[in-house]
Each structure stands twice: as structure tokens, then as C-alpha cells.
C-alpha positions as a Python dict, from the first residue, in 0.01 Angstrom:
ca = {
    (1, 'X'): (0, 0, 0),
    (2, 'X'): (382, -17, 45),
    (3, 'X'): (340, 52, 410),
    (4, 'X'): (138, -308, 412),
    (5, 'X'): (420, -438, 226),
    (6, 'X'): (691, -350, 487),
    (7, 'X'): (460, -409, 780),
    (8, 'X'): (409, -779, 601),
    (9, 'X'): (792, -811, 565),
    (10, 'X'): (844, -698, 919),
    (11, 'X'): (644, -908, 1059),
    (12, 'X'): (785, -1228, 859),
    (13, 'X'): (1115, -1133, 1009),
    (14, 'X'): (982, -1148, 1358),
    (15, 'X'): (883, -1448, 1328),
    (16, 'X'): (1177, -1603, 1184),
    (17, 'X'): (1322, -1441, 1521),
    (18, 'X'): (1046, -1605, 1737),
    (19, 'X'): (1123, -1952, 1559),
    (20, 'X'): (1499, -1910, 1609),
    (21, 'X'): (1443, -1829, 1980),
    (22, 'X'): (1224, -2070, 2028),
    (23, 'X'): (1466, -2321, 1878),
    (24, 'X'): (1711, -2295, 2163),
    (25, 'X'): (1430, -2388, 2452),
    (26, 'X'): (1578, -2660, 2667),
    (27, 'X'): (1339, -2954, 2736),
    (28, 'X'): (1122, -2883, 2988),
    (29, 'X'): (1118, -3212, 3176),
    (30, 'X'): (1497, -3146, 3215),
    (31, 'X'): (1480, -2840, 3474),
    (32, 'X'): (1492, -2777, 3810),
    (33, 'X'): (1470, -2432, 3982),
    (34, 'X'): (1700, -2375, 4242),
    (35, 'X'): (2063, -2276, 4310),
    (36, 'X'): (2313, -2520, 4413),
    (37, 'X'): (2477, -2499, 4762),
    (38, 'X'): (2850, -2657, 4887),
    (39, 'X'): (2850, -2700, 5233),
    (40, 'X'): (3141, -2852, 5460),
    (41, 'X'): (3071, -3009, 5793),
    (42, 'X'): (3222, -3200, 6046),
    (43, 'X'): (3111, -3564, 6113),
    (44, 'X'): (3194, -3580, 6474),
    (45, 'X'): (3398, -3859, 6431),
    (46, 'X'): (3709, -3820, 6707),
    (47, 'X'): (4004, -3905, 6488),
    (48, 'X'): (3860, -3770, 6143),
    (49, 'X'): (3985, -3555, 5899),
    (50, 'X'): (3715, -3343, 5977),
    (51, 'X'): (3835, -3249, 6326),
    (52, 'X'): (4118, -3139, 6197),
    (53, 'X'): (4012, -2874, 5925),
    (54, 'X'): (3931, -3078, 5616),
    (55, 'X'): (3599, -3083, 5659),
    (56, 'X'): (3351, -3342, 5453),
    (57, 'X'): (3196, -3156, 5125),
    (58, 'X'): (2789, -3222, 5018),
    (59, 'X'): (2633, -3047, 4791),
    (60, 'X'): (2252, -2917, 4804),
    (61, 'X'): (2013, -2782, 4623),
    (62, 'X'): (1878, -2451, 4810),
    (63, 'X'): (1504, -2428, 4673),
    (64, 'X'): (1189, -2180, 4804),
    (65, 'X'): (937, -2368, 4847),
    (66, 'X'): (586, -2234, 5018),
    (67, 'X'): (783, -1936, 5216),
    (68, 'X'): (1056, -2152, 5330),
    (69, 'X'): (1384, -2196, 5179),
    (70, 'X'): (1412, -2613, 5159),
    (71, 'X'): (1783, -2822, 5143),
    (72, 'X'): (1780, -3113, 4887),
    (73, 'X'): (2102, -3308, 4929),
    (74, 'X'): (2269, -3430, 4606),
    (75, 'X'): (2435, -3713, 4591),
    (76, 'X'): (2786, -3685, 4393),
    (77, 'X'): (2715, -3888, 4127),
    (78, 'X'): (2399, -3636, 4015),
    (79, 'X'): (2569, -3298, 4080),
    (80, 'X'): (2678, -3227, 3720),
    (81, 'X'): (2318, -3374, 3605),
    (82, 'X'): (2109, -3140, 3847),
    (83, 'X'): (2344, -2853, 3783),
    (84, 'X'): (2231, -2892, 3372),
    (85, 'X'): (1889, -2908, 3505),
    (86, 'X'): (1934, -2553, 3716),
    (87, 'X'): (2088, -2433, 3434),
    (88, 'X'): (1836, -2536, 3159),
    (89, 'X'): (1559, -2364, 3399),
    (90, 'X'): (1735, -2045, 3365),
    (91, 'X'): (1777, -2074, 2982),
    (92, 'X'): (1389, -2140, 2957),
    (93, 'X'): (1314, -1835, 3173),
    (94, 'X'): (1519, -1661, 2929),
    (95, 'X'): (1349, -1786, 2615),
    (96, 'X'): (992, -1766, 2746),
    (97, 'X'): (1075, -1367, 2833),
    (98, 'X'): (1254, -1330, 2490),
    (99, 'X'): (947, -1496, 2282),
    (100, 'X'): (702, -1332, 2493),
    (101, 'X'): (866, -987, 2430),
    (102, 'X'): (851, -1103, 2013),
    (103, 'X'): (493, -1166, 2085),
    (104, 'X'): (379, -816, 2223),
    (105, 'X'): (577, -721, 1910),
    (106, 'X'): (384, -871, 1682),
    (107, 'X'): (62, -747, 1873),
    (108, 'X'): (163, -382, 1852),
    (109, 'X'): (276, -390, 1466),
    (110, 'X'): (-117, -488, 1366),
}
């Protein structure tokens, strides 16, 4: 009988832990997997900047996509936007491994 009692109070616990977790899932629609990439080139241009060591910046996002590694280009005025985005996909692969580990918790405590 008191072993049903702690097993009961156990389990509310866990899933105060799963709610809690669960709480600090990113939106979905906001994520993007991928890494971002800085890459520096040279334009070609004969009296450029570029030709002289100060090459032009442009960032990418580096994404596998069907066995092949794919280069997005990102314009400037997006970079901090899609960097959120490759962040917020990590934080949900985070979550969804936390809660699932809660889950198989819960399973196993029945």
C-alpha cells in the first residue's frame, strides 16, 4: 500500500518534470537544421579590396541534404534570424531526447 503511494508521488513528480521540459520547446516552425558557414572570396574585380587580402565575407548555411552536403547563401540582413532558427533546432533536439527519456521513465515505474 505505501509502495503505491510513493510510486503515485513519483510519478506526479515526473511529470511536473516532463511539463517543465516541455515548457522550454522552441516553436517548431522557427528551426532550421544546419550549421552556419563564413566564407571569404575574391570577386575578381582588378582593383578590389579583394585582390589585395581583404577578401568579401558571405555567410551560408552548410545543410545535408539526400547524401550531399548543400550551400544556402544568407543574405546579411537574415544571419542573426537563421542563426536563432539553427539554434532553436538544437534546443528541440534537446527537449524531444529529454521528454522522451521522462517518458521511458514513466513506462518502467508501472
Amino acid at each position: 500500500m505505501i509502495s503505491d503511494k510513493v510510486k503515485l508521488m513519483d510519478e506526479k513528480k515526473i511529470l511536473k518534470e516532463r511539463r517543465k521540459i516541455y515548457g522550454q520547446m522552441p516553436m517548431v516552425e522557427e528551426s532550421i537544421r544546419g550549421s552556419l558557414v563564413v566564407m571569404r572570396r575574391t570577386c575578381g574585380k582588378a582593383n578590389c579590396r579583394c585582390q589585395k587580402g581583404q577578401k568579401h565575407r558571405a555567410m551560408y548555411l552548410s545543410q545535408s541534404h539526400n547524401g550531399k552536403t548543400r550551400m544556402i547563401y544568407i543574405p546579411k540582413n537574415m544571419e542573426k534570424r537563421v542563426d536563432q532558427y539553427i539554434k532553436n533546432y538544437q534546443k528541440i533536439k534537446s527537449v524531444l531526447n529529454r521528454l522522451s527519456d521522462i517518458n521511458i521513465k514513466l513506462l518502467t515505474k508501472r
